[in-house]
N, C-alpha and C positions, 0 to 999 in steps of 0.2 A: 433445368438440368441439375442434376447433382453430380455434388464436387467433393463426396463423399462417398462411397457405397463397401459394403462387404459381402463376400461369397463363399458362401462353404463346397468343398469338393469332396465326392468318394466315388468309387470306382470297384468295379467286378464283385457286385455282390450275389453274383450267379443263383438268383432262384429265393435268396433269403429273404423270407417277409421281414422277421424283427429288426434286419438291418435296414431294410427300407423307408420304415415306420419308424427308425431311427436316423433315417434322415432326414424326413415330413419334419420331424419335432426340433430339429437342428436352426429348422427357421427361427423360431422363437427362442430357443437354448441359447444360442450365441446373437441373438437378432443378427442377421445376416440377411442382406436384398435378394439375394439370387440364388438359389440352388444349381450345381453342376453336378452332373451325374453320367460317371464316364461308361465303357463296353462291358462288355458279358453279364445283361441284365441276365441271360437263362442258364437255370441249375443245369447240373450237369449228370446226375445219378434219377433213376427212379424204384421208386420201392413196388412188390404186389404183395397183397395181402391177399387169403383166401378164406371167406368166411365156414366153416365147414356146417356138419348136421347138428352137431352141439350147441353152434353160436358160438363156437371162439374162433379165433384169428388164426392163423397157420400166414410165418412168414416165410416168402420165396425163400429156397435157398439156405435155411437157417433151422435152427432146431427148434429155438424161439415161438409160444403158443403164447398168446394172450386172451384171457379168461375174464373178462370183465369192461364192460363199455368206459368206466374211469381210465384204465388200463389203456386204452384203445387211443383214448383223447388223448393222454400224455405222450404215448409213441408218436400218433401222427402232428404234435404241435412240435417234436421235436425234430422231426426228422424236417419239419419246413423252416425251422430257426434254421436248420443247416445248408437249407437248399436246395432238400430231396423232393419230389414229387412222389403221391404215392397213389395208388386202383387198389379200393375193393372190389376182390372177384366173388361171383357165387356159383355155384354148380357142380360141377364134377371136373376132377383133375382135370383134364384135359389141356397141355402147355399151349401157352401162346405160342405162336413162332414171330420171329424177329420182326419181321413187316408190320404187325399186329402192335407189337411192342414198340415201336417207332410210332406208328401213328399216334397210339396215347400219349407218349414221348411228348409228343409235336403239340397233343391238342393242351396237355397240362401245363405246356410252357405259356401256349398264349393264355390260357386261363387265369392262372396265377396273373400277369402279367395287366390282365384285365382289370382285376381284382386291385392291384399297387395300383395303379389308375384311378378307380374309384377313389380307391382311400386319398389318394392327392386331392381329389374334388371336395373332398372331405372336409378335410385339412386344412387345406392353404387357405389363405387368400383370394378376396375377385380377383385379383392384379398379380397374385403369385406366380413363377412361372421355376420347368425343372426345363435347364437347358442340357439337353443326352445323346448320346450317342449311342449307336448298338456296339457289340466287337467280334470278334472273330467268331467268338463261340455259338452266336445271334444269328439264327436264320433269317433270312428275310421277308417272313411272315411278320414279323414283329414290328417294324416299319411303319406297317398300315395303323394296326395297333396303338402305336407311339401317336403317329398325323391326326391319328384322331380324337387326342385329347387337348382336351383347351389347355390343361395342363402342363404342356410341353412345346416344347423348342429343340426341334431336328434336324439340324444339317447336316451332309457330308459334301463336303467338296463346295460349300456355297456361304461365302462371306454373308454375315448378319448385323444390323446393328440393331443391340439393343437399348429400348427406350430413349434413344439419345446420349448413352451413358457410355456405353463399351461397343467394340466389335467384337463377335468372334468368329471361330471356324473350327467345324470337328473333321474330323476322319476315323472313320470305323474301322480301317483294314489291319491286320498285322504280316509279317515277315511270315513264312511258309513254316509251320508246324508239323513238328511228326505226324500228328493226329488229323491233317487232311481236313480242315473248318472250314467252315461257311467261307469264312471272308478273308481270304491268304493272296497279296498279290508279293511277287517278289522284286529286288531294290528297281531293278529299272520301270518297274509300273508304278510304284508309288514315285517314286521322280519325275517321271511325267506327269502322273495325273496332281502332284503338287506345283510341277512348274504350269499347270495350267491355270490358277488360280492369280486369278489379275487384283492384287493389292496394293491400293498407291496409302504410305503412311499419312497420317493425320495425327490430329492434336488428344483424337482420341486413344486410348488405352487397348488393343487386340490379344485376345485372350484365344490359346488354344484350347480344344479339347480335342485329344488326338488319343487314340487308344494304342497302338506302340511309342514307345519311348524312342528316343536317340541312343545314336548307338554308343555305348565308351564312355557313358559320362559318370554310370552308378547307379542306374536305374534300372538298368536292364539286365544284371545276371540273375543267371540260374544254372541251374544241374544239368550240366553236359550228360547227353544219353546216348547209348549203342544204339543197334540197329533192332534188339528185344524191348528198347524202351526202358532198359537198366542205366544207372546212374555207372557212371565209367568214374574208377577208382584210380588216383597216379600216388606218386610218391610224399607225397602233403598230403591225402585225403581223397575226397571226393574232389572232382573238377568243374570247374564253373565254364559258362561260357553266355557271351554277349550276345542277344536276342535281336537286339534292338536296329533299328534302321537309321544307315547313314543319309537314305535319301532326308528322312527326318531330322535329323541332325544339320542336315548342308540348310534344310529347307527356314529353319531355326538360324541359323546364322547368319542369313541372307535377308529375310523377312524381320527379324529384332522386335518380335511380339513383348509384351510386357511381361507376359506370365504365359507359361506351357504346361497344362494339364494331363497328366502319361497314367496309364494302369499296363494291364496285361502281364505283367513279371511280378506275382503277390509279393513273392520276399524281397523283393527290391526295392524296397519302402525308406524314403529317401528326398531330399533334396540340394539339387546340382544346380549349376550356371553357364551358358552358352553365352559368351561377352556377357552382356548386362542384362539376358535374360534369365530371372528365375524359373526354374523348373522344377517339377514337383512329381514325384510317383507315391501316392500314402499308403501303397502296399491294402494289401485284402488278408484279414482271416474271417473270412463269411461264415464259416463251418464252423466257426466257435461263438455263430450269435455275435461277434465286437463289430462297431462298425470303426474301421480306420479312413480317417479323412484330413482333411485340411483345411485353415480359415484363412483368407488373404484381404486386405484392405488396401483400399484405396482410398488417395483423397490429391485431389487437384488435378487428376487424370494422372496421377503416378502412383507404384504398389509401392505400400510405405512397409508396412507388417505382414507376415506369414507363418503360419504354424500348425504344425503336425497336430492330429488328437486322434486320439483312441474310447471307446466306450461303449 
């Protein structure tokens, strides 16, 4: 058994390869035992490209013409640092309609997704493992995906212990969103479905990885919006408002995990304390290629060290 170990975490890298591939390398960078990797693996935009009778590019929507296959490679590597998906099309104008456009949606997410897979197999280690959860934004196509890499470690709602070393327990869902996601339950279904989780403490260390945050503590603001999806302006500013779930919060004070793993609020990049547990949101900017995460140690079956990093 070991009486040491360290873990690195990052969270909602929505669709970005270089940030993924910046967290495969995170093993070795910080040697860290265990990779966590929190919700909203899937990007969230997609691009089309139209190749026309000349051979250049005509981008959807844009005035934008690329004229040269170098040209080409540089648009499409960037737009996947940022976590866009993109379709070449060939033929005659003719617009997709939205159905059309969803399903590529749908197929490019597990694609990509297939692909960070691989590269984990790559990568890591025999013994290496990425313990993940999906998040809101995460259909549940993605799931199968995940279970079927030797690479990975998937729970929601289902205590685990790993190697001997740690427990933990994820949960995918967040608090109900304007935007109507995959995975939205509201406070009284997440309070249930956490008071259903039979956990008796031990000598070992329980780590969550939860994709909303607790409610109130700094982890969870963001930009209060109207009913157009505009930022509501008062007398200081823009208005912030708290995202985050109290069932999560009660469930955290009741349970006394060693360490709480939160994403889902990118600019709420931060860490807070529930009594004597650390909690941690390392905030996301995926669209600018950085991956923000965090390293946490342990030694004796207690978190001694923790800290934010950016790169």
């Amino acid at each position: 058994m070991k009486n040491t170990f360290k873990i690195f975490f990052a969270t909602d890298l929505h669709g970005s390869t270089i940030c993924f591939k910046k967290l495969l390398a995170t093993k070795e960078f910080y040697k860290v035992d265990y990779l966590f990797l929190g919700g909203d693996l899937s990007g969230k935009k997609i691009t089309f490209l139209r190749k026309n009778r000349l051979g250049n590019y005509e981008i959807n929507n844009t005035n934008k013409l690329i004229t040269s296959e170098k040209e080409l490679g540089n648009y499409l590597t960037n737009l996947e640092k940022q976590g866009i998906y993109f379709e070449i099309l060939e033929g005659d104008n003719s617009e997709l309609s939205e159905i059309e456009i969803l399903e590529i949606y749908k197929k490019k997410v597990c694609d990509r997704l297939k692909n960070w897979l691989e590269l984990a197999e790559e990568k890591l280690g025999e013994q290496d493992k990425i313990i993940a959860i999906a998040g809101n934004d995460d259909s549940f196509k993605i799931d199968n995906i995940l279970m079927q890499s030797s690479k990975v470690v998937l729970a929601n709602l289902k205590l685990q212990n790993i190697d001997g070393v740690f427990d933990m327990l994820g949960y995918c869902y967040s608090t109900p969103t304007p935007w109507d996601t995959a995975r939205e339950k509201n406070e009284n279904e997440i309070e249930r479905e956490l008071g259903s989780v039979n956990y008796t403490k031990n000598f070992l260390p329980l780590i969550l990885n939860f994709h909303i945050p607790p409610k109130g503590i700094g982890l969870d603001a963001t930009v209060a919006l109207d009913k157009d999806l505009k930022p509501i302006m008062g007398s200081g500013g823009v208005q912030t408002i708290n995202v985050g779930s109290k069932a999560v919060y009660n469930f955290v004070k009741k349970v006394k995990p060693s360490l709480g793993l939160f994403g889902h609020v990118h600019q709420a990049k931060g860490i807070s304390k529930i009594g004597n547990t650390i909690c941690i949101n390392p905030g996301s900017v995926y669209y600018e290629g950085k991956l923000q995460g965090c390293v946490c140690t342990f030694a004796d079956n207690k978190l001694i060290s923790w800290q934010l990093t950016e790169g």
